[in-house]
N, C-alpha and C positions, 0 to 999 in steps of 0.2 A: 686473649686480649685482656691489657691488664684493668679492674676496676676505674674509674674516676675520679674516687676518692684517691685510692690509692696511689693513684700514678699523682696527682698533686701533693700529695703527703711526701712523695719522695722526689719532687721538683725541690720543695723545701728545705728535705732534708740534704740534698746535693749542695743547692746555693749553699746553706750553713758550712757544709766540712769540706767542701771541694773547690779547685778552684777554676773558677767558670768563665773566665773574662780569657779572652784575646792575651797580657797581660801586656801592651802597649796603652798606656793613655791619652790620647789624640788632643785632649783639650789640655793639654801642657805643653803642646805645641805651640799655641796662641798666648801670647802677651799681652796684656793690657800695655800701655804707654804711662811711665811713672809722672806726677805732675807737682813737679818739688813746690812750686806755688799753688796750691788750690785753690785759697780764697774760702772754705766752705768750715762753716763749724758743726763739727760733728754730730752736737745735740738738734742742729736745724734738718739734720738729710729728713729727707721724708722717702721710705722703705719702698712704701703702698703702690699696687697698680693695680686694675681693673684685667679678668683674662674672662671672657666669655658672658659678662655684665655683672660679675660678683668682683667686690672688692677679697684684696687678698694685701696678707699686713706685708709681704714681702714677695717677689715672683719665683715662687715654690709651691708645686705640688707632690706629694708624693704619691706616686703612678702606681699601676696596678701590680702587686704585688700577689697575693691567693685567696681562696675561700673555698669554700665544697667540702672540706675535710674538718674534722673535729677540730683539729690543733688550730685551727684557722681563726678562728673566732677570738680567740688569746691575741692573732697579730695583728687583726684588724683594731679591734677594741684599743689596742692599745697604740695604734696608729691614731686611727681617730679620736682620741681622746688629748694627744696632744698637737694635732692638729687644730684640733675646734680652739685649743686653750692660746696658739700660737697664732690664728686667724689665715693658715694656709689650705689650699686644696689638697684634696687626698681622693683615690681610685682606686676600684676593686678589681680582685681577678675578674678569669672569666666567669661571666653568671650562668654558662652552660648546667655546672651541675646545680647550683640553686635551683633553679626550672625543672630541674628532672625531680627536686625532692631530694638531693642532696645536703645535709648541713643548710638550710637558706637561712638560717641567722648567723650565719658564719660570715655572710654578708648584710645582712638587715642589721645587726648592732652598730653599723654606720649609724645611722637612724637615731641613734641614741645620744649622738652626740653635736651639737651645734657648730657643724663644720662648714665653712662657708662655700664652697664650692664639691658639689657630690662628681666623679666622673663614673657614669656606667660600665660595663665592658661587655661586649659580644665578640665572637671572634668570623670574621670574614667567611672563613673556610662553613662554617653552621648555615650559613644564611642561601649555601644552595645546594644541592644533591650531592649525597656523597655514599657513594657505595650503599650502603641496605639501608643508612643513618635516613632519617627524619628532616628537612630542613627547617632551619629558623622563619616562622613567619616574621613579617612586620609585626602580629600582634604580640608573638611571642617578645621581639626585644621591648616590647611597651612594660611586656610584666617584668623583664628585667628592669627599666626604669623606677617602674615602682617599689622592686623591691629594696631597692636602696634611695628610692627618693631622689633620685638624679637630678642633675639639673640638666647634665649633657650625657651623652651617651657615644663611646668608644667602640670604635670597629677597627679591632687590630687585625694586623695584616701579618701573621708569623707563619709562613709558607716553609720557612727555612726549618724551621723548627718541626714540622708536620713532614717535610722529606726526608726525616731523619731518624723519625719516631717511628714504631714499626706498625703501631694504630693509628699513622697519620690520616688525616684528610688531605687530598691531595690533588683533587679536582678545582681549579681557577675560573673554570668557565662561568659567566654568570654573574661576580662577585661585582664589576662595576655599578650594574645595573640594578645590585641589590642594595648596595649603601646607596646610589638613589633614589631608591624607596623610602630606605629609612632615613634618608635626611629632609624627606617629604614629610615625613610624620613628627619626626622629633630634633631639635638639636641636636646633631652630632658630628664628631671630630673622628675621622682616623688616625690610629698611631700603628707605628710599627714597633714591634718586638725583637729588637736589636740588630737588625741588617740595614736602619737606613730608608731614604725613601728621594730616590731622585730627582731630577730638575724636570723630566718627561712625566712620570707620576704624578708629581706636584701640582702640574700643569691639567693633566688630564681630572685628577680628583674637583680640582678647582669649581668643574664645570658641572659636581653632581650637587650642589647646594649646600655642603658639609659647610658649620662655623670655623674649624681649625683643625689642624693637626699634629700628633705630637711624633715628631721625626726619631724618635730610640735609636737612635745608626752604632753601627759596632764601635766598641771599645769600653763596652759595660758586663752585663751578663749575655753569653751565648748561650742561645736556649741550644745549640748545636751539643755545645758542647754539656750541656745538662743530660742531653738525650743518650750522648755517650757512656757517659756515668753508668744512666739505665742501661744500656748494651752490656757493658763491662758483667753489670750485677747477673743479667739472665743470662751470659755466656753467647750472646749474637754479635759473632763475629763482623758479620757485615755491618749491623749497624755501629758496630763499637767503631770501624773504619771508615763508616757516615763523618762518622762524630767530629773525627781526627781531620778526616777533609775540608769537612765545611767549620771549623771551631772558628779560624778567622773572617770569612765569608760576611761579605758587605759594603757599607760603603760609611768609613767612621764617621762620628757625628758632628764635628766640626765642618764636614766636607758638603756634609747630605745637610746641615741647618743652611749655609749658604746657598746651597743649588735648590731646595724647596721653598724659597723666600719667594711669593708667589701675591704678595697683600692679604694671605690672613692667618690670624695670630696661630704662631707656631711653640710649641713648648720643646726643647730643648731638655731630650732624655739620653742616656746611653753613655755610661760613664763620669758622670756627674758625682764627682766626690769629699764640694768643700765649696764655700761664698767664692771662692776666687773661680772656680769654674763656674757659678752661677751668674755671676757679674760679668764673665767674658762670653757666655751665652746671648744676657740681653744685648752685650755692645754688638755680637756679631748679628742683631737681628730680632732672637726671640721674644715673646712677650713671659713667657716663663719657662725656668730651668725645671727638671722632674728628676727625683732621686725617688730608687728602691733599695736596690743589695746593697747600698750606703747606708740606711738603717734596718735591716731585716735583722741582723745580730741584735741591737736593742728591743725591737719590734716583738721578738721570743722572749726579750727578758723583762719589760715591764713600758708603761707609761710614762714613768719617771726618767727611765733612761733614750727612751726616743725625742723628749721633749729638750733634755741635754746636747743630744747630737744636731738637733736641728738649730738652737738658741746657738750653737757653734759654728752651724753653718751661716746664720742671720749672721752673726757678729762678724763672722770674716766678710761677709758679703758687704758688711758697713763699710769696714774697714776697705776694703776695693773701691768703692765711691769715693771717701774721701780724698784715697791718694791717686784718685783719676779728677780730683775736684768738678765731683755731680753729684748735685744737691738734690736731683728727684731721679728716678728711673728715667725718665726722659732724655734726663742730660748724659747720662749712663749708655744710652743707646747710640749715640752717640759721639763716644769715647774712642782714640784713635787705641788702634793693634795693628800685633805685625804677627807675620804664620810663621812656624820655622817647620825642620825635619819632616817627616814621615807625610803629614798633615799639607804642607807645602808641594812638595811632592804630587798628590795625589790633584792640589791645585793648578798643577803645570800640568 
């Protein structure tokens, strides 16, 4: 079985040189509606919304990306540091290996930086018995809290990803009743890890007290197909043929924001690669859009350069308001769209 570090070190190093996504993008499906009269002056938009009671300068967070391994600490840091500078949310990997004594300031150098919204991460599968493994108490995701200072705490739901992996967790039993434990004790949101999260889930999570959730639905990174990769490198055939099977596997995320619209704030992950898919996110619903392997390339190369990609994605994101003439997030929510191909499709 392969280390912990290591298997996330080469999560990493897959996203960087391979290519991991479906390679269909679902949110260019959707159109905003052009609005040749506005009426809005550009210097008046106001960016800002509120997601989980922190203000945010624009509706972006960037979502859990990794930590546990050495290199980790370089993406985070540099995540969060142009995060704090830009006034958006940012989320760490799983805190699994932190808690074990893995790299935990790989994760805690969040901490370092005045970022306005912290998001935690646990992973659902932890939280209840799994083959010889140890399960997640409630107390345990408390010290995940802390060690990043959270404000909210993330229970991903990556099944797909652990069916595919040859050390997956893969026992479901339990898992309901465990996020309502933990939404007993602390604020917390579920997210899914790139397959999506239905109109039936949506409904049933509703009822364990979570604040939100963020819907990751396919058309971003496939943790499927990341796991492939690892197959390929160890020579495991089967899983290499995992991989290949379920690579598209999901429910895109244009399709799964709509059907998990349930009245609480939803963040709109999974494919997300620019202001104009961030702005068609809020109109279809969300209270915020989530990008990661949109900045993981800058992420490994500096502060400077994540802080560029994002200030890229803010300025298109203006620009989308304007030429929908909406002067706040509000009005943006708002905003007439139309579906077309693939996306459409899956809505009939």
């Amino acid at each position: 079985m392969t280390p912990i570090r290591e298997r996330k070190a080469d999560h990493i190093d897959i996203c960087l040189n391979e290519r991991v996504a479906p390679g269909y993008c679902y949110w260019n499906d959707v159109r905003l509606v052009h609005n040749a009269l506005p009426e809005v002056n550009a210097d008046d938009i106001d960016l800002s919304t509120a997601l989980f009671g922190k203000k945010l300068s624009f509706p972006l967070v960037v979502t859990a990306i990794t930590g546990g391994f050495p290199g980790a600490k370089k993406i985070n840091s540099n995540i969060a540091e142009a995060c704090a500078e830009l006034g958006i949310g940012m989320g760490v990997g799983s805190e699994r290996a932190g808690i074990a004594g893995a790299d935990p300031d790989s994760y805690s150098v969040i901490c370092d930086y005045d970022v306005p919204l912290v998001i935690g991460n646990v992973g659902a599968p932890q939280l209840v018995e799994q083959r010889s493994k140890d399960r997640f108490s409630v107390e345990d995701v408390g010290r995940a809290k802390e060690l990043v200072d959270a404000d909210v705490m993330a229970i991903h739901l990556n099944f797909l990803q652990e069916v595919v992996q040859p050390e997956g967790d893969v026992n479901t039993k339990g898992c309901f009743d465990a996020i309502r434990d933990v939404a007993k004790a602390y604020p917390t949101i579920v997210k899914e890890t790139g397959a999506g999260i239905s109109r039936e889930v949506a409904a049933r999570l509703r009822g364990t007290g979570i604040v939100g959730m963020d819907i990751a639905g396919m058309g971003g990174t496939s943790f499927a197909g990341v796991e492939l990769y690892r197959a390929m490198a160890a020579g495991d055939e089967i899983r290499m043929n995992m991989g290949e099977s379920f690579l598209d596997w999901g429910i895109p995320s244009p399709v799964s924001l709509l059907e998990a619209r349930n009245g609480l704030p939803l963040i709109a992950s999974g494919g997300i690669l620019d202001g104009i898919h961030v702005a068609t996110s809020v109109a279809m619903g969300a209270s915020s859009a989530g990008v990661a392997n949109a900045v993981l390339r800058e992420a490994a190369k500096s502060a400077d350069a994540v802080k560029s990609k994002l200030m890229l994605i803010r300025e298109e994101f203006k620009a989308a308001m304007l030429l929908t003439g909406s002067a706040d997030v509000k009005q943006l929510s708002k905003a007439r769209y139309v579906v077309l191909g693939e996306t459409r499709q899956w809505l009939e």
